[in-house]
N, C-alpha and C positions, 0 to 999 in steps of 0.2 A: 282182467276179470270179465267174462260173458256178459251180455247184457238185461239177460234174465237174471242173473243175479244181483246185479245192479237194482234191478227193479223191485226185486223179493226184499233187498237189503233198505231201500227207501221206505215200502213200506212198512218192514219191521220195526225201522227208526222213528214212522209217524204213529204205529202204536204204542211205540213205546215211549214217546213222549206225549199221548194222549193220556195213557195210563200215570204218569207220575203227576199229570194235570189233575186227573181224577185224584190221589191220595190226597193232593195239596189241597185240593177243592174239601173234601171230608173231613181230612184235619181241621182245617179250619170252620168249616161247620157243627165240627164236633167240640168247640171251645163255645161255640152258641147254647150248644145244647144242657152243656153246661149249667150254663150260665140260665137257661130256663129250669133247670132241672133244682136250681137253690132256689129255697123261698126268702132269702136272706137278702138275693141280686135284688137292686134296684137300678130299674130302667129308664133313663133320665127321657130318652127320646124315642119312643114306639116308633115313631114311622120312618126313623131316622135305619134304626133294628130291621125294620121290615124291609125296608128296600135293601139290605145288605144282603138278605139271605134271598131274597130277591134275585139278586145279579149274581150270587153263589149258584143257584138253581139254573141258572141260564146258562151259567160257566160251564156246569156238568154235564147241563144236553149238550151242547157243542163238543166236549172235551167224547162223551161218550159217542156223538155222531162219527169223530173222525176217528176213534179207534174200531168203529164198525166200519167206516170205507177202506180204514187200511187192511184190518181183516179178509175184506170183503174180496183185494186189491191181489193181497198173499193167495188168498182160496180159489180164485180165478188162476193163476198162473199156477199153482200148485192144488190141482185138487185130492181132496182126502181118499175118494174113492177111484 
């Protein structure tokens, strides 16, 4: 296999394991959201809460940084126009 292809195929595979980071990261944010969205939940420990979604938010910048450099990575070797 060429070596451009190599490289096209690495970074395909780093978006695309950025991209299933990103779903995991949503899903499971969206069982928070839930979870604020019932007036029923009872939240034993708010700050306990807060830094979860905290480090969920941090997870998705990262998750969406490296799916822009792999992007970024493909568009350089392969451009659109």
């Amino acid at each position: 296999m060429p070596r451009l292809f190599r490289i096209f195929d690495r970074a395909a595979d780093q978006a695309a394991e950025a991209e299933i980071d990103l779903l995991r990261i949503r899903t499971r944010a969206s069982r928070y959201n839930a979870i604020l969205g019932n007036p029923e939940a009872r939240l034993d420990d708010h700050s306990e809460f807060n830094e979860e979604l905290a480090e969920l938010e941090r997870y998705e910048r990262r998750a969406f940084a490296r799916r822009k450099r792999a992007f970024r990575a493909m568009l350089k070797r392969y451009p659109l126009g």
